[in-house]
C-alpha positions in Angstrom: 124.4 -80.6 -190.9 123.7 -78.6 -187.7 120.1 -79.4 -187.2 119.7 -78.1 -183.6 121.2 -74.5 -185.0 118.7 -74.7 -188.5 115.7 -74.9 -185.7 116.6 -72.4 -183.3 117.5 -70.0 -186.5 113.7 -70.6 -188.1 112.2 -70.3 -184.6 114.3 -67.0 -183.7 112.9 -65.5 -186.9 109.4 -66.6 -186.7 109.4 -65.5 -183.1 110.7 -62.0 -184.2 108.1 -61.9 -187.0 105.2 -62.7 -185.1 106.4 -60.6 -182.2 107.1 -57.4 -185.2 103.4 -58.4 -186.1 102.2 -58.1 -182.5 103.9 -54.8 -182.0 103.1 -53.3 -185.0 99.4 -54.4 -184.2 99.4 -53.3 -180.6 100.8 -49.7 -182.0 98.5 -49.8 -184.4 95.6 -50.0 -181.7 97.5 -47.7 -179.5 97.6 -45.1 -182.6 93.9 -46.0 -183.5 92.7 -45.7 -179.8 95.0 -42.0 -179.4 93.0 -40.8 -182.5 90.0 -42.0 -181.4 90.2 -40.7 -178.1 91.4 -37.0 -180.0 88.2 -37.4 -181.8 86.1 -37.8 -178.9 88.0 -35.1 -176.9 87.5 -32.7 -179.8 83.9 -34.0 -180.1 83.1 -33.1 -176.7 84.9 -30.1 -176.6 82.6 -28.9 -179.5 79.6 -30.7 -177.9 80.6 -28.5 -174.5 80.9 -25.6 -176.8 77.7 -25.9 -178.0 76.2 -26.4 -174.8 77.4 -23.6 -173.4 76.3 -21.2 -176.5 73.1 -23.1 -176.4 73.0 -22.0 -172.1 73.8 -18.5 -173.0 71.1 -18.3 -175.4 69.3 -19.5 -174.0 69.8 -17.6 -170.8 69.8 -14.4 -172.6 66.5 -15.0 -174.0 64.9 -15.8 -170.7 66.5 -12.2 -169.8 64.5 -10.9 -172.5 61.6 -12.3 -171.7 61.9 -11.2 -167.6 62.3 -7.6 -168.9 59.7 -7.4 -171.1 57.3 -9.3 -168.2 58.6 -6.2 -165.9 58.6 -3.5 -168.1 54.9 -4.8 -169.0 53.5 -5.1 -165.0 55.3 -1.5 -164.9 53.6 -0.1 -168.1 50.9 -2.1 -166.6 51.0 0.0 -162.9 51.1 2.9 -165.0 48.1 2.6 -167.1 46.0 1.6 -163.8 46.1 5.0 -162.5 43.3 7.9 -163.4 43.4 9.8 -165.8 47.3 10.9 -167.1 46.3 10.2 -170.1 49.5 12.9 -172.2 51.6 11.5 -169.3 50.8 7.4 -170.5 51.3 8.4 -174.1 55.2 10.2 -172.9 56.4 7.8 -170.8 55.7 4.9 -173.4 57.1 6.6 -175.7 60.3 7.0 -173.7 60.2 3.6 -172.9 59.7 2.5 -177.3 62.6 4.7 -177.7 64.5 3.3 -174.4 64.0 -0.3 -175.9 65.1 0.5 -179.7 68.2 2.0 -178.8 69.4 -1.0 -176.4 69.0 -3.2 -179.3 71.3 -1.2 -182.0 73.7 -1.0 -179.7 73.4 -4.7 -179.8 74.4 -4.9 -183.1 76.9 -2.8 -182.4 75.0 -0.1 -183.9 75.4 4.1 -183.2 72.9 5.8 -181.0 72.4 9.3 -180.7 72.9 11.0 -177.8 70.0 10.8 -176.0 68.6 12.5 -172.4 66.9 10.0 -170.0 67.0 13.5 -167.2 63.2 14.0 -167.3 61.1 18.0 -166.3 57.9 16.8 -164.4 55.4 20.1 -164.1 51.4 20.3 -163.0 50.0 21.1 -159.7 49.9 19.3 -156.8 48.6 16.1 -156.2 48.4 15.0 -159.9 50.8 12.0 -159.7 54.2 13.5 -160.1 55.9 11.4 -157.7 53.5 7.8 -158.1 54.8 8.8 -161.8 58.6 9.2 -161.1 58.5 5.8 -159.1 57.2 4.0 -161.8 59.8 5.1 -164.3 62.5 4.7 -161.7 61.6 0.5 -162.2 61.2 0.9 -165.9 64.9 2.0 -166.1 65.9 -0.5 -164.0 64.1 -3.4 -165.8 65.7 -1.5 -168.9 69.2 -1.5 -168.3 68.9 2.3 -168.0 70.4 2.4 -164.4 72.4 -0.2 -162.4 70.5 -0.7 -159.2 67.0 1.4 -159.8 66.2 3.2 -155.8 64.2 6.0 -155.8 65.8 8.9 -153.3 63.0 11.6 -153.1 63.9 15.2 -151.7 63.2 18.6 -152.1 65.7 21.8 -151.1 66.0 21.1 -147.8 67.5 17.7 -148.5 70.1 19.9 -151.0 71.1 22.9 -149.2 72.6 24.0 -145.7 72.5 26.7 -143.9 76.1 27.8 -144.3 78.8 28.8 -147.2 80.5 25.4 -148.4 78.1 23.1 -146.9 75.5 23.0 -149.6 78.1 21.2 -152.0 79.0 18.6 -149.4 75.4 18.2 -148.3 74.2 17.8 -152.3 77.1 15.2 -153.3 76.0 12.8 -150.5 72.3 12.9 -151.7 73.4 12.2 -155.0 75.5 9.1 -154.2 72.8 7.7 -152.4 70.7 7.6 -155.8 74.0 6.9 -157.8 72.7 4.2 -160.0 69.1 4.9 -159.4 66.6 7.7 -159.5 67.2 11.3 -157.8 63.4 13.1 -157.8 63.5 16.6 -156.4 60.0 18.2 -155.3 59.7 21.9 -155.6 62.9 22.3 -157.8 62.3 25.9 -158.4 62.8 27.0 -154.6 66.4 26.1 -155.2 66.5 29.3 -157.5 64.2 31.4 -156.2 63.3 34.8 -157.9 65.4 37.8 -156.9 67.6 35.4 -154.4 71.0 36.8 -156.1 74.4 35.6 -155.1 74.1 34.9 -151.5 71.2 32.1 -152.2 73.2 28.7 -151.4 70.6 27.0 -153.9 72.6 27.8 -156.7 75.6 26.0 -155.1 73.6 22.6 -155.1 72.1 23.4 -158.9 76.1 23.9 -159.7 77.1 20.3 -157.8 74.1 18.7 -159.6 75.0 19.6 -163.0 79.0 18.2 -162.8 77.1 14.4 -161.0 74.8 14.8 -164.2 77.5 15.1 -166.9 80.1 13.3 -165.1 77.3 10.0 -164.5 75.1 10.0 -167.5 74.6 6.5 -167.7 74.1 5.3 -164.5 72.4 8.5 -162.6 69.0 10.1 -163.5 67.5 13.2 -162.1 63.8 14.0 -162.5 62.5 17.7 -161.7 59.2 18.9 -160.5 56.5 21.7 -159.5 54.2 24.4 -161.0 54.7 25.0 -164.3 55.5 28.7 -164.4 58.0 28.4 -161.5 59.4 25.5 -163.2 59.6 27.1 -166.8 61.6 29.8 -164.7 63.8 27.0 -163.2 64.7 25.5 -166.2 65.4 29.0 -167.7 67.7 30.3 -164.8 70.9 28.5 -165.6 72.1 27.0 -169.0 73.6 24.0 -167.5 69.8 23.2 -166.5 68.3 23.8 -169.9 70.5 21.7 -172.3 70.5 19.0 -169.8 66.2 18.7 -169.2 65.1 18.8 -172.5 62.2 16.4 -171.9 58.9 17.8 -170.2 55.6 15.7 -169.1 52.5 18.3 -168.6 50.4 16.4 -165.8 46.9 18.3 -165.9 44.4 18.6 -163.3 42.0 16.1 -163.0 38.3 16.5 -164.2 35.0 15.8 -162.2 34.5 12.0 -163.2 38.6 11.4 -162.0 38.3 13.2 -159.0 35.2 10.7 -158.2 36.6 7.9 -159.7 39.8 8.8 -157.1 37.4 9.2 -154.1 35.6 6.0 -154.9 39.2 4.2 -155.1 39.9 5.6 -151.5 36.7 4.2 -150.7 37.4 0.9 -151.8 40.9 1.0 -150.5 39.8 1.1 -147.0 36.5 -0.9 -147.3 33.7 1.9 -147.3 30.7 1.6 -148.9 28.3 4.7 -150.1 24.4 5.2 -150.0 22.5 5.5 -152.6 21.6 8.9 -151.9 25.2 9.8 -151.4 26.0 8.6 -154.9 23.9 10.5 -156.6 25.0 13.4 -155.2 28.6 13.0 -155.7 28.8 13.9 -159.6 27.0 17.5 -158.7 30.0 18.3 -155.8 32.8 17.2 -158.3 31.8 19.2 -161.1 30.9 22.1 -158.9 34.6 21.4 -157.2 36.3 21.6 -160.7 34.3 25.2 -161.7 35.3 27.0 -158.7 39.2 25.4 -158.3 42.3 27.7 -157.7 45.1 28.4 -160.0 47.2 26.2 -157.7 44.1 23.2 -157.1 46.0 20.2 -155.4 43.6 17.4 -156.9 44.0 14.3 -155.3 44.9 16.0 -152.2 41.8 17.9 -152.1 40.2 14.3 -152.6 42.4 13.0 -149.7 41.1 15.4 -147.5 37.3 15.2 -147.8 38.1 11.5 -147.5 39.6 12.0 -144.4 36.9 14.5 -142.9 34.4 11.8 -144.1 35.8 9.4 -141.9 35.9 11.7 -139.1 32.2 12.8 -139.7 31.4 9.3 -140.0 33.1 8.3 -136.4 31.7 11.4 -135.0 27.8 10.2 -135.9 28.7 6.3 -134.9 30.4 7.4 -131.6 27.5 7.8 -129.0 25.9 4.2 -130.0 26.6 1.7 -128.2 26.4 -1.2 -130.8 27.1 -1.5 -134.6 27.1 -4.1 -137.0 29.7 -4.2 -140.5 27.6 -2.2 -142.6 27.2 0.6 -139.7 31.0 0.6 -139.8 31.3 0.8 -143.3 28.5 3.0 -144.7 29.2 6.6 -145.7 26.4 8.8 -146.5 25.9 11.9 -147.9 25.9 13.8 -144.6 29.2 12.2 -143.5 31.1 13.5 -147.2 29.4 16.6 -148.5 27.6 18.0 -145.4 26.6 20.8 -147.2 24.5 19.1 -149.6 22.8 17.2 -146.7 21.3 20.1 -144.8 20.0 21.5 -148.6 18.7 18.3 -149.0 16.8 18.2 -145.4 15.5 22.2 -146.8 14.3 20.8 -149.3 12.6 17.7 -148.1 11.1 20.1 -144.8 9.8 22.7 -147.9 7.9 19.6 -149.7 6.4 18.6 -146.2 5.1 21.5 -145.4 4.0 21.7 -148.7 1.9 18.7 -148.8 0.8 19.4 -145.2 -0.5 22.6 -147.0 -2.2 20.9 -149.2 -3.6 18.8 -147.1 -5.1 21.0 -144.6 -6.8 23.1 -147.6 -8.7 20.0 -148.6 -9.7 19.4 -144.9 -10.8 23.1 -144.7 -13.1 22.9 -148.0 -14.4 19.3 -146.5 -17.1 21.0 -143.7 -18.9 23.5 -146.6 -19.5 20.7 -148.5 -21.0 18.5 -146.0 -23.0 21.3 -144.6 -24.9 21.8 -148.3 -25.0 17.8 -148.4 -26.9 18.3 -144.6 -28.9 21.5 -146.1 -29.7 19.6 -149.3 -31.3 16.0 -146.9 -33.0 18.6 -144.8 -35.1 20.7 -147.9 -35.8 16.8 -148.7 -37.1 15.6 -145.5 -39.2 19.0 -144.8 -41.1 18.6 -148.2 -42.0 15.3 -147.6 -43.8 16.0 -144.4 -45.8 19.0 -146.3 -46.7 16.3 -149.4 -47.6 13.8 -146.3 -50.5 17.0 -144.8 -51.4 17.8 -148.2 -52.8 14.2 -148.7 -54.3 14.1 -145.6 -56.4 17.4 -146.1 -57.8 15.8 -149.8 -58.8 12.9 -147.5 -61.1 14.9 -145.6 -62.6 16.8 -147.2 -63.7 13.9 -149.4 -65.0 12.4 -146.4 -67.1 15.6 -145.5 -68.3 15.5 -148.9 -69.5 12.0 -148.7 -71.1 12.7 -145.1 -73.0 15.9 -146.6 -74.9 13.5 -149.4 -75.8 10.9 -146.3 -77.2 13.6 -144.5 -79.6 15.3 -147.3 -81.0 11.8 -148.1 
């Protein structure tokens, strides 16, 4: 028997067995570790997935909550101001309406057409253009409009002086407020009454209207002036109605907002009034508002007897030669409503002379009386001498009486 071929037989076979084992085990890991690692790849894919969903979220709700913290401080800014009360009520109202319609279109939603071109009309100084500022940023913090400027102008900023330069002049205005806010002062002069064919302004109304339709959702255009010249405006071309269909009335201010807007300027610029001066200032106001023109300009008016205050003011303080804070800050009444100072002075000169009046009659009635006091101490001291001789007489003539009996005896 072949021994030495027996043991190398048993030992090739065990040898290949343990070495099928070992393979079998180390494919086994291999296979285990591959599926493991698949696992974890698609684990972490998911987990990355998830992270980044959880980002956006996340990211989008901090966007929310950035625009409703700037459409609040705008709201805010817009409440601040005086008075505007029909204006407040509008514009938040735009703004609800604004907000709804951004979040059906979320959810994929319809949403009527809707005009965001807004007709501003009141008389000067009411706000109009502090207004259209403010909305210019609520658009902006709304999604309404890409990049939110403000370009203000009026018809000189529209229309040139020659044929085919209007159109030109008008398109480059208007992409200056592409993507923001174009606010035109004075709209109506750009189609005045009776200006006919050979008035340019109708060329920039005409290039307006096509950057209107062709740009509704990135260009707005906001309007403003009188109301009857605006009504006309509006009227004059078709294009312009069906495209402004949204109108904010701003009315003048009354008495207590016209001093409430003085008193802001005031405080603005660190003045301070005297007493005397705000007393007084509720009587000019109210007087102000029942004698105001058709065409009142408000704040403007305000501005200007602010101004002429200050000048007053400088005028009085000039020709001292020191002067402390409160010199340099006080305003009185003579400095704002000089008018109502020198009726004031009549009237405080009429009560002095009154009460000198009065005076000097009681001085006048004082001599008769002290001449009846004098008569009065006189008729006393002459009757008591006569009562004194009187008594003197009875004396005697007792004595003589006594002196006639002496004698007889």
């Amino acid at each position: 028997m072949d021994f030495d071929n027996i043991i190398t037989n048993d030992f090739d076979e065990s040898m290949m067995k343990d070495l099928s084992e070992s393979l079998n085990k180390i494919l086994f890991q291999s296979k285990n570790t591959e599926s493991v690692q698949e696992k974890k790849d698609v684990s972490d894919k998911k987990e990355d997935e998830q992270k980044n969903i959880d980002k956006d979220k996340i990211e989008a709700e901090q966007e929310n909550v950035d625009k409703e913290a700037e459409v609040k401080k705008y709201l805010d800014e817009l409440d601040a101001l005086i008075g505007l009360s029909a204006v407040k009520d509008d514009v938040n109202l735009l703004i609800h309406t604004i907000s709804i319609n951004e979040e059906r279109k979320k959810m994929n939603l319809s949403v009527p057409e809707f005009s965001k071109h807004l007709v501003f009309y009141g008389n000067p100084g009411t706000g109009k253009t502090t207004v259209a500022r403010i909305i210019a940023n609520l658009y902006k913090a709304l999604g309404v409009i890409s990049k939110g400027q403000f370009v203000e102008t009026d018809r000189s900023g529209l229309v040139a002086g020659y044929v085919g330069q209007t159109a030109i002049k008008t398109k480059e205005l208007i992409d200056s407020a592409m993507g923001g806010v174009l606010f035109i002062d004075e709209a109506y002069t750009l189609a005045p009454e009776g200006g006919g064919g050979n008035d340019f302004g109708q060329e920039a109304i005409d290039t307006l209207l096509k950057a209107m339709e062709d740009n509704r959702d990135d260009f707005v255009v906001i309007v403003a002036g009188y109301p009857e010249l605006m009504s006309r405006f509006i009227n004059s071309n078709p294009g312009l109605n069906s495209r402004f269909n949204k109108y904010l009335s701003f009315d003048d201010y009354n008495a207590e907002e016209l001093e409430k807007i003085f008193v802001l300027m005031c405080n603005k610029y660190q003045y301070v009034l005297d007493e005397k001066l705000k007393e007084k200032m509720p009587e000019f106001f109210q007087a102000m508002v029942l004698t105001k023109p058709s065409n009142f300009a408000n704040a403007r008016e305000v501005r200007n007897i602010f101004e002429k205050a200050i000048q007053r003011q400088s005028s009085r303080l000039y020709n001292d030669k020191e002067h402390t804070q409160d010199d340099l800050t006080l305003l009185k009444l003579e400095d704002v409503f000089p008018e109502l100072a020198e009726m004031e002075k009549e009237k405080d000169s009429e009560k002095i002379e009154a009460d000198t009046d009065s005076e000097k009659a009681e001085t006048d009635n004082a001599p008769e009386n002290t001449e009846t006091d004098t008569n009065s101490e006189k008729t006393k001291t002459d009757t008591v001498p006569e009562q004194a001789e009187a008594d003197t007489d009875a004396e005697n003539t007792e004595a003589d009486s006594d002196n006639v009996g002496n004698d007889d005896n």
